[in-house]
Structure formats: structure tokens, C-alpha cells
MDTraj code that builds the backbone (N, CA, C; nanometers):
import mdtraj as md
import numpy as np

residues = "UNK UNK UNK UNK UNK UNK UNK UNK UNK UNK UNK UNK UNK UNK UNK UNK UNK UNK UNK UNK UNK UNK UNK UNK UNK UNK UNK UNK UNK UNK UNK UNK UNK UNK UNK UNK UNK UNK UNK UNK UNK UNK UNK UNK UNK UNK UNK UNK UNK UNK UNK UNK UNK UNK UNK UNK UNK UNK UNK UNK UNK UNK UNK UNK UNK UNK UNK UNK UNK UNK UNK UNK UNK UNK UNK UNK UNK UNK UNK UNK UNK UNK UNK UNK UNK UNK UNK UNK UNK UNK UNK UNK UNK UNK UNK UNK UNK UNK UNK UNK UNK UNK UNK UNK UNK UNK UNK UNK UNK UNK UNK UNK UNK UNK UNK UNK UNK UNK UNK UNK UNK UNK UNK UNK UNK UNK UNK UNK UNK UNK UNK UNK UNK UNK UNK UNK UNK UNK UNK UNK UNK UNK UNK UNK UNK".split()
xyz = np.array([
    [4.1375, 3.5161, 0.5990],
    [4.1410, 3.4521, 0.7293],
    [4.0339, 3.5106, 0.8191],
    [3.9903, 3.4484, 0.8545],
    [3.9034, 3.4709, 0.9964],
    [3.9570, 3.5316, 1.0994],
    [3.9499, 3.6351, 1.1529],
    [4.0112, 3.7318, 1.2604],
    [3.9112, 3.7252, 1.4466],
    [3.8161, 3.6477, 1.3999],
    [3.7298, 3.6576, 1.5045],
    [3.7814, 3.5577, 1.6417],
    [3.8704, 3.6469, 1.6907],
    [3.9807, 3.5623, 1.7728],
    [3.9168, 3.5729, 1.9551],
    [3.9435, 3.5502, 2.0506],
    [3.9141, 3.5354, 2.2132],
    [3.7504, 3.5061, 2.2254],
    [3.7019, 3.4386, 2.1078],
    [3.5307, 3.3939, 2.1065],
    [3.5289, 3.2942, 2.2630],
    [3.4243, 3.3055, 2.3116],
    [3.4024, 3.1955, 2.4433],
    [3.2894, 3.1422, 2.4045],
    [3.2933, 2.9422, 2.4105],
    [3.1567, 2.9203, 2.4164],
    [3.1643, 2.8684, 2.5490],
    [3.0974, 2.8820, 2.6184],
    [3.0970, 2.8920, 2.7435],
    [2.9334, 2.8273, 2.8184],
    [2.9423, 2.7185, 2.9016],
    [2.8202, 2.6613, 2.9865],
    [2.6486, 2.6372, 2.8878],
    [2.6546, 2.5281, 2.7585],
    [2.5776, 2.5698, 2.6477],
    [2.5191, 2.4424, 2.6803],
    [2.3839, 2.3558, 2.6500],
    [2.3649, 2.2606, 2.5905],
    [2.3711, 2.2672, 2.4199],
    [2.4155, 2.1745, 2.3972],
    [2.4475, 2.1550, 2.1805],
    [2.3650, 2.0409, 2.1458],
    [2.3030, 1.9775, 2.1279],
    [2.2503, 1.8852, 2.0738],
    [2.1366, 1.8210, 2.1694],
    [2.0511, 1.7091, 2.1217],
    [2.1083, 1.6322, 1.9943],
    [2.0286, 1.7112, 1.8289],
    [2.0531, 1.6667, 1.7597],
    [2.0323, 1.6358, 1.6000],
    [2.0937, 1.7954, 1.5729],
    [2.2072, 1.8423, 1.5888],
    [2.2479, 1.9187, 1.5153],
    [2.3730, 1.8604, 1.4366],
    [2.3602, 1.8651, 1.2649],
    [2.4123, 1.7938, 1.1715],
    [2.5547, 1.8116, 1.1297],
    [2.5972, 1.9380, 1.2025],
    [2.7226, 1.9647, 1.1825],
    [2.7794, 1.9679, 1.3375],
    [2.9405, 1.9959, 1.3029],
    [2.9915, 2.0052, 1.4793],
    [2.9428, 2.1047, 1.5023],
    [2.9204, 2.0951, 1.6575],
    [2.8421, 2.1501, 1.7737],
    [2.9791, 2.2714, 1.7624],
    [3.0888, 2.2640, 1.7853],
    [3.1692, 2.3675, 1.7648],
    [3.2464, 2.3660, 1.6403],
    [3.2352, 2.4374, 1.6048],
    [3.3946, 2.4374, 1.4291],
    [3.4706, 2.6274, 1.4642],
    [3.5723, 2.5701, 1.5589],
    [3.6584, 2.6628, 1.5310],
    [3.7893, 2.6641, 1.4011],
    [3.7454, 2.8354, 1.3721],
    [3.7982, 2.8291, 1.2468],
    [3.9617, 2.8869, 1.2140],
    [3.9802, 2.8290, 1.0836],
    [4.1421, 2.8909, 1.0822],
    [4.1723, 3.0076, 1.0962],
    [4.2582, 3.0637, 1.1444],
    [4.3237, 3.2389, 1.1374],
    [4.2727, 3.2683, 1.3054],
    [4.1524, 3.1956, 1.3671],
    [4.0986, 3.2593, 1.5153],
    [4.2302, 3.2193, 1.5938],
    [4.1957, 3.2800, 1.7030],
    [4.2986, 3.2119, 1.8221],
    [4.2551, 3.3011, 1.9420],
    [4.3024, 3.2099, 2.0579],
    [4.2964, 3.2865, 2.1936],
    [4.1924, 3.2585, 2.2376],
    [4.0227, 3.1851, 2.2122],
    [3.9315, 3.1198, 2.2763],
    [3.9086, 3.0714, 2.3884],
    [3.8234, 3.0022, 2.4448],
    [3.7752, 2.9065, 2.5252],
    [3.6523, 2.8655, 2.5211],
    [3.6423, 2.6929, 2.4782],
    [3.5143, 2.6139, 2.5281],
    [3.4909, 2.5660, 2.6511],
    [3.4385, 2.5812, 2.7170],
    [3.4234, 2.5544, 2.8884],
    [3.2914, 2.5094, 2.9232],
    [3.2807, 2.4016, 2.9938],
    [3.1531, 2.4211, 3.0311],
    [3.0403, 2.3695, 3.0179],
    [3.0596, 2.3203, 2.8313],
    [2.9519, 2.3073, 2.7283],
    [2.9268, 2.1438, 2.7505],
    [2.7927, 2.0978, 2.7169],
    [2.7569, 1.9478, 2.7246],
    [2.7141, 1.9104, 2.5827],
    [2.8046, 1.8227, 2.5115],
    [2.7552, 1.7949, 2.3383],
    [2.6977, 1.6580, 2.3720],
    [2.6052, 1.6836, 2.2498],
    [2.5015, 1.5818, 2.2422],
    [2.5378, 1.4891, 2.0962],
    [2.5618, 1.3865, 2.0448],
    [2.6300, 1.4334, 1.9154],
    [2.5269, 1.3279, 1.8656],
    [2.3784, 1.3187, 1.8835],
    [2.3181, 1.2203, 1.8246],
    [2.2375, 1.2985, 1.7174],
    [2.2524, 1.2595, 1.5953],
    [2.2189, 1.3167, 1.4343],
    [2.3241, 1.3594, 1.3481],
    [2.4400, 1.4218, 1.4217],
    [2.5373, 1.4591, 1.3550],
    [2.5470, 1.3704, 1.2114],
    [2.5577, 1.4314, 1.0752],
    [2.5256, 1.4109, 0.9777],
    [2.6676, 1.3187, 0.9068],
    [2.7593, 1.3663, 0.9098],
    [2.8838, 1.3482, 0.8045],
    [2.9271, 1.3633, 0.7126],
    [2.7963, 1.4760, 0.7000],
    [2.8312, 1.5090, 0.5503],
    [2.9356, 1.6600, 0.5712],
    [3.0210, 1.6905, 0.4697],
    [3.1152, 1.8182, 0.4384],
    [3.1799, 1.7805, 0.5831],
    [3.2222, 1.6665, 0.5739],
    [3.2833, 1.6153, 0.7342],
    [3.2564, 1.6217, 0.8592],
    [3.1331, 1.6436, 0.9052],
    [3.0660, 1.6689, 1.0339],
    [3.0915, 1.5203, 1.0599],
    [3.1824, 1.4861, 1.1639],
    [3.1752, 1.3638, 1.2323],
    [3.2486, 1.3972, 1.3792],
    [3.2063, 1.5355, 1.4215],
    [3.2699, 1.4911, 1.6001],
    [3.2263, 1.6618, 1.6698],
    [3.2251, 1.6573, 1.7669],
    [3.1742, 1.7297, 1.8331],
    [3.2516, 1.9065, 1.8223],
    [3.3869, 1.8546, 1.8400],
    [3.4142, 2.0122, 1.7655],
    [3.5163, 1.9679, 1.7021],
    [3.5607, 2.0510, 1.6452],
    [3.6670, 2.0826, 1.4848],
    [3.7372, 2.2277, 1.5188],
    [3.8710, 2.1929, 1.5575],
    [3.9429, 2.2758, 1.6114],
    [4.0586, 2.3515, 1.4931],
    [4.0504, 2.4193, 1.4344],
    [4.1419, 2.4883, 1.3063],
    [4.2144, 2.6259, 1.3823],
    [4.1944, 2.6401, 1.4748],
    [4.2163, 2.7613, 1.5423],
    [4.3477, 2.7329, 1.5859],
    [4.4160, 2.8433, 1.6920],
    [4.5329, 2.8229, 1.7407],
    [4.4998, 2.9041, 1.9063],
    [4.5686, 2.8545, 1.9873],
    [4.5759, 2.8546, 2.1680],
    [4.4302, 2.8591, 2.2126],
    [4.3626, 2.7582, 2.1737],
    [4.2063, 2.7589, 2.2328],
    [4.2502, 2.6748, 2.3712],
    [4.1450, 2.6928, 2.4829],
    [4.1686, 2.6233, 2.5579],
    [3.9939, 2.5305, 2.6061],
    [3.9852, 2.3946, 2.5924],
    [3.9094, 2.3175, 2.5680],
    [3.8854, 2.2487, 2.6752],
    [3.8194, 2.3202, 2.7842],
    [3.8151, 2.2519, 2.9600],
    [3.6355, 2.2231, 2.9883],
    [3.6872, 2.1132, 3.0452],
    [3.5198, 2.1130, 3.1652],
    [3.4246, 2.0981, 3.0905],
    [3.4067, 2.0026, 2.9601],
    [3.2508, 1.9774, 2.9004],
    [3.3208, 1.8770, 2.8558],
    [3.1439, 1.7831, 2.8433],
    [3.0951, 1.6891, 2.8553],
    [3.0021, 1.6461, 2.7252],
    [3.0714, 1.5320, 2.6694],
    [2.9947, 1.4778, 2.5485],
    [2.9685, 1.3464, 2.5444],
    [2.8753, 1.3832, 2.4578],
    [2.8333, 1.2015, 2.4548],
    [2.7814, 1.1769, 2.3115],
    [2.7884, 1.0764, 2.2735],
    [2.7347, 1.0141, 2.1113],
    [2.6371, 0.8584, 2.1652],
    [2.4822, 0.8700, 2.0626],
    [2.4483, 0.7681, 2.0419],
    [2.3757, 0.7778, 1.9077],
    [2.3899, 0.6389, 1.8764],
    [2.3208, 0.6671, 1.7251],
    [2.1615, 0.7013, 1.7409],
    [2.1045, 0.7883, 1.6322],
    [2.1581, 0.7663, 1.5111],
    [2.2828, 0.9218, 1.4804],
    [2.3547, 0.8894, 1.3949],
    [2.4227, 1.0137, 1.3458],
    [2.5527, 0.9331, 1.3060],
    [2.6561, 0.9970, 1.2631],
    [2.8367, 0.9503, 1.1798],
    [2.8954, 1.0337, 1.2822],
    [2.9670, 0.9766, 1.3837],
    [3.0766, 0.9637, 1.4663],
    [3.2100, 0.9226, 1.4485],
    [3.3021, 1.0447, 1.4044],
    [3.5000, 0.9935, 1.4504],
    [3.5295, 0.9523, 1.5439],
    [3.5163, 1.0866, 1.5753],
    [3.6241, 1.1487, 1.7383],
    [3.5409, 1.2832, 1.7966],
    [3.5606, 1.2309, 1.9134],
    [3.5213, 1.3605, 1.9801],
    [3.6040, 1.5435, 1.9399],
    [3.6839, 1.4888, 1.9526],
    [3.7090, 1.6393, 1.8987],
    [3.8196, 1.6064, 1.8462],
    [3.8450, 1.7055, 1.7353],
    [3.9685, 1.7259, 1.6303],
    [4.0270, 1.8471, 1.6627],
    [4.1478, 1.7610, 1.5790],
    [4.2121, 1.9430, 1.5128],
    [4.2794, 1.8999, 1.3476],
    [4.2752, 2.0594, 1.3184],
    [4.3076, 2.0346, 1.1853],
    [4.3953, 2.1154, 1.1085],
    [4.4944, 2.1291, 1.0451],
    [4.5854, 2.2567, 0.9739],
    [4.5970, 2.3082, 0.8665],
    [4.4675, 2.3732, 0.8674],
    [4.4411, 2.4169, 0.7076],
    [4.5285, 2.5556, 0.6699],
    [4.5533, 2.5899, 0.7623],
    [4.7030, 2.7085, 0.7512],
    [4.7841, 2.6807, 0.8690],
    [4.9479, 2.7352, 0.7710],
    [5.0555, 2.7181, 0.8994],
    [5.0467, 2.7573, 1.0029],
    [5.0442, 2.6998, 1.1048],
    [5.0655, 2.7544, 1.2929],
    [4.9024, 2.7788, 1.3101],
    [4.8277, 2.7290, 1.2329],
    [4.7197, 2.6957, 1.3188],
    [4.6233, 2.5833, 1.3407],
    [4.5610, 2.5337, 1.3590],
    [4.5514, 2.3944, 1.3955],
    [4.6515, 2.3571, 1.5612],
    [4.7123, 2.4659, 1.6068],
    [4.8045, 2.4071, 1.7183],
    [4.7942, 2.5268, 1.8225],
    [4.9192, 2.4461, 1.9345],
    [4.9056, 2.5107, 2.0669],
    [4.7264, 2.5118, 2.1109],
    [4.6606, 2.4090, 2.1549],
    [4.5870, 2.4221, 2.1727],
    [4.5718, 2.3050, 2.3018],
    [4.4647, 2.3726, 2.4154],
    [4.5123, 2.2757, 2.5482],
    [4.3478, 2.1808, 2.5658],
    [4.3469, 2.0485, 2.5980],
    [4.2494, 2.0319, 2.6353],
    [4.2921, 1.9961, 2.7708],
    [4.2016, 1.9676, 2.8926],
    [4.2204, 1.9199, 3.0451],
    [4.0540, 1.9338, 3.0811],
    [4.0356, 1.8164, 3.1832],
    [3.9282, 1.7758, 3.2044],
    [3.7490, 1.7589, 3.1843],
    [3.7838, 1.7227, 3.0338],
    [3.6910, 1.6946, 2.9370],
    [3.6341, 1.5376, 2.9864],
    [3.4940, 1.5400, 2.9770],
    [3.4657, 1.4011, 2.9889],
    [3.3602, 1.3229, 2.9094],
    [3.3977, 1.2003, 2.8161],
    [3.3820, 1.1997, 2.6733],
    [3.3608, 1.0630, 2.7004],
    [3.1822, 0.9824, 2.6706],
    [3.1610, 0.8891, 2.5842],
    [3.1163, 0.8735, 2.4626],
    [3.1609, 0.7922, 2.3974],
    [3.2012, 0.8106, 2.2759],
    [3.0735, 0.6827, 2.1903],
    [3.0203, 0.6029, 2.3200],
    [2.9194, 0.5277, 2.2140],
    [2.9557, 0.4132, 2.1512],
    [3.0609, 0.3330, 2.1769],
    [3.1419, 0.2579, 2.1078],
    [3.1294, 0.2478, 1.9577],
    [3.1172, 0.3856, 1.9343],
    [3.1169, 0.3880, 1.7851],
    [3.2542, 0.4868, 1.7123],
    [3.2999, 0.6512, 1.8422],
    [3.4513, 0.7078, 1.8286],
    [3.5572, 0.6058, 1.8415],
    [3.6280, 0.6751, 1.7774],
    [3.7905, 0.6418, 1.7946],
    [3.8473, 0.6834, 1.9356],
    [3.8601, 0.8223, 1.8981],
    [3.9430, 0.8788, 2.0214],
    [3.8865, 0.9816, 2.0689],
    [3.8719, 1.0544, 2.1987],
    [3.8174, 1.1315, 2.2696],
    [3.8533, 1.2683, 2.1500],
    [4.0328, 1.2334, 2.1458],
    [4.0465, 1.3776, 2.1501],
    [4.1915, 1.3514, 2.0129],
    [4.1458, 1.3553, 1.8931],
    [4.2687, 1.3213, 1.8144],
    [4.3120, 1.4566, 1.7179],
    [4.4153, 1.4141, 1.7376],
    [4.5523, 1.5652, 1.7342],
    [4.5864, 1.4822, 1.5584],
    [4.5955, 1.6310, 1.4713],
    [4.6430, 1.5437, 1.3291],
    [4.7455, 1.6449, 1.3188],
    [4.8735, 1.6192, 1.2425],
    [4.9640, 1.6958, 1.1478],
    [5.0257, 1.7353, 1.2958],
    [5.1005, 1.6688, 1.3870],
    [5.1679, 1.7370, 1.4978],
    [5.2980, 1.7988, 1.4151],
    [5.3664, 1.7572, 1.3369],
    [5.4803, 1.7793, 1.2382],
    [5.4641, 1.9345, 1.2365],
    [5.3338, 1.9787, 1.1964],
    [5.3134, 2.1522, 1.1762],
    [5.2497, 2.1907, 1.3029],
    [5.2777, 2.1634, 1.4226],
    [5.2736, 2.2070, 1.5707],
    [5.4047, 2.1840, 1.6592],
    [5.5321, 2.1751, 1.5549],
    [5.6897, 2.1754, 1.6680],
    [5.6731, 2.2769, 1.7548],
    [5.6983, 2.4011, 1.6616],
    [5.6968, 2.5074, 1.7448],
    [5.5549, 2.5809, 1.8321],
    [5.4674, 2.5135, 1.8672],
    [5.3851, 2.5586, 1.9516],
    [5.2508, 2.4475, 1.9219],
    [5.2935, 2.3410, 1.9785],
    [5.2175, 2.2044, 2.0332],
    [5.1112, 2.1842, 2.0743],
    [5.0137, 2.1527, 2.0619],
    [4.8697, 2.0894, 2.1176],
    [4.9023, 2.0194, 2.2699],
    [4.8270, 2.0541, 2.3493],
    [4.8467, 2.0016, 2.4979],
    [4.7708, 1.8754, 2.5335],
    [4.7569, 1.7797, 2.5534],
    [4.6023, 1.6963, 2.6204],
    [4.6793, 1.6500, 2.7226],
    [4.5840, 1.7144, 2.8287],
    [4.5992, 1.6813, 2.9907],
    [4.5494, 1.5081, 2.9838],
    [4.6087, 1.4607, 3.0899],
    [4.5426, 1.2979, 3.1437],
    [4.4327, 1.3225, 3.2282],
    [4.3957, 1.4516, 3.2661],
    [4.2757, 1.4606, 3.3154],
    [4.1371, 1.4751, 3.2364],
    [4.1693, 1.4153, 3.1399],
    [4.0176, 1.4179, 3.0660],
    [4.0175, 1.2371, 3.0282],
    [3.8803, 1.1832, 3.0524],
    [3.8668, 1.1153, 3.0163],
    [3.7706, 1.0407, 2.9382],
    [3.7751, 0.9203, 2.8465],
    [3.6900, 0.8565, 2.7852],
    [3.6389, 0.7427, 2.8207],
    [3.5063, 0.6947, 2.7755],
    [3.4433, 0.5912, 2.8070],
    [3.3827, 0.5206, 2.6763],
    [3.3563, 0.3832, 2.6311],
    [3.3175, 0.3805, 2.4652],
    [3.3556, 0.4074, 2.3787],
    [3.5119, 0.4329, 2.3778],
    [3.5299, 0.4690, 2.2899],
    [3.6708, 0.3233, 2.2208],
    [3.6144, 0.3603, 2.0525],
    [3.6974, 0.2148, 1.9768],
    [3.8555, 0.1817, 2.0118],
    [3.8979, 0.3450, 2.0175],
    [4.0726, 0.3370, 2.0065],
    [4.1038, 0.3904, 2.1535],
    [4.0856, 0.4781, 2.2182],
    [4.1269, 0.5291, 2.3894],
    [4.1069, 0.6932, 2.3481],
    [4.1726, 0.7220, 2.4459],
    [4.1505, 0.8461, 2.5116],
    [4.2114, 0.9834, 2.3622],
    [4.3151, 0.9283, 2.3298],
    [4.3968, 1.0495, 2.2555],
    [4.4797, 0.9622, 2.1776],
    [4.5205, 1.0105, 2.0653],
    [4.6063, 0.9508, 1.9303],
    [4.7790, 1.0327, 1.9959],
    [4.7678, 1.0882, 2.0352],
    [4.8648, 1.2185, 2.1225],
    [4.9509, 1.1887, 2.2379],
    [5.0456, 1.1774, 2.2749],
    [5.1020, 1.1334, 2.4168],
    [5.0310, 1.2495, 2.5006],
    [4.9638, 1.2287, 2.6598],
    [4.9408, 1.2882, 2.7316],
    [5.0188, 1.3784, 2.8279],
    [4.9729, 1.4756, 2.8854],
    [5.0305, 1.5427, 2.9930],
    [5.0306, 1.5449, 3.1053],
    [5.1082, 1.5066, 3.2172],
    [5.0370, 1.5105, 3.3674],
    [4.8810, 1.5129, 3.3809],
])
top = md.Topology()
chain = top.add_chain()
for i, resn in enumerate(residues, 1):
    res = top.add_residue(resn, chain, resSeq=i)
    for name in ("N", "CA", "C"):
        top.add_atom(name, md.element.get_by_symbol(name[0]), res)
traj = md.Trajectory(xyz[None], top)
């Protein structure tokens, strides 16, 4: 497991043509924050699954105040994921006022997978983040205040 836990990416430009996600937090981390950051997601590749701006495997990251955008060319999901490649992580993780076009080529700003293995400590998405361009809406996820 990856131990490299309270990492900050913090006030960054990311793109465009970088081929993988701009962030991939990894399984076993926890306790983070992305803040700040402006993704660019034009080149993003798709290959070894690069299709969205970050890739969240971690547990209690908190995902505030940046700004993404997608235009082709590049392979676009979702703006940001999560994922549970080990138990209890992939979860408890908060996003709030993220602001996300998506290019009318994403799904969802912000899509939450395997909530089943997040009962006990849940993924958050505030209603204060929002999307624009995008295929499906804002979140696959019921929202929060």
C-alpha cells in the first residue's frame, strides 16, 4: 500500500496534453487536499484508463475550489472518479465547490462507483459544485446541501 498520506495539490495549472489524469490519488493514501488546481483535460489519452481529470482511490481527500475543463482532442468520462481497489478506500471523500465543463463529451462532473463499500464512511458531493456540458449532470451520487 501506498502510505504517502496528507499530500496537497494545491493552486497548479495541469494541462492541456497531459495523457494521464492530471491527479491519480492512490490506494492506502488518505487525509489530502486538491484545492485550487485548474485541469485542462485536452489530450488526455485513455489508455491504462486515463479518461478524467482525477482518479480518486484514496480515502478522506477533500476536493474544493478547482476548475476543469475538457475539449477535444483527448478520451473523456467524467471529471473526476473514485474507485475501490481496497476495502475503505475509494471513500469518505468530500467534494464542494468545484466548477466543471465537461465539453459535451463527460458524463458526470463527479461520479462516485461501489458506494456499497463506502456505508461506513461515505463520499460527500456538496450541490455547490457545478457542471456545464456535460452528457449525464452534475453527479451519479445524491447531493449535499
Amino acid at each position: 500500500m501506498d502510505r504517502s498520506d496528507r499530500v496537497q495539490v494545491l493552486n497548479n495549472q495541469l494541462g492541456p496534453n497531459v495523457t494521464a489524469e492530471h491527479v491519480n490519488v492512490k490506494e492506502g493514501t488518505e487525509g489530502g487536499v486538491i484545492r485550487g488546481n485548474q485541469f485542462d483535460g485536452r489530450g488526455i489519452s485513455g489508455a491504462n484508463s486515463a479518461d478524467s481529470w482525477v482518479d480518486v482511490k484514496g480515502r478522506n481527500y477533500l476536493i474544493e475550489g478547482n476548475t476543469g475543463t475538457f475539449r477535444t482532442p483527448g478520451t473523456f468520462a467524467n471529471g473526476y472518479e473514485t474507485h475501490n481497489l481496497l476495502d475503505g478506500y475509494g471513500c469518505g471523500n468530500t467534494w464542494r465547490i468545484n466548477t466543471s465543463d465537461l465539453g459535451d463529451v463527460g458524463r458526470y462532473a463527479i461520479y462516485v462507483t461501489s458506494t456499497s463499500k463506502c456505508s461506513s464512511n461515505p463520499n460527500v458531493v456538496y450541490s455547490s459544485n457545478t457542471v456545464t456540458n456535460a452528457v449525464n449532470g452534475l453527479t451519479n451520487f445524491p447531493t449535499t446541501g
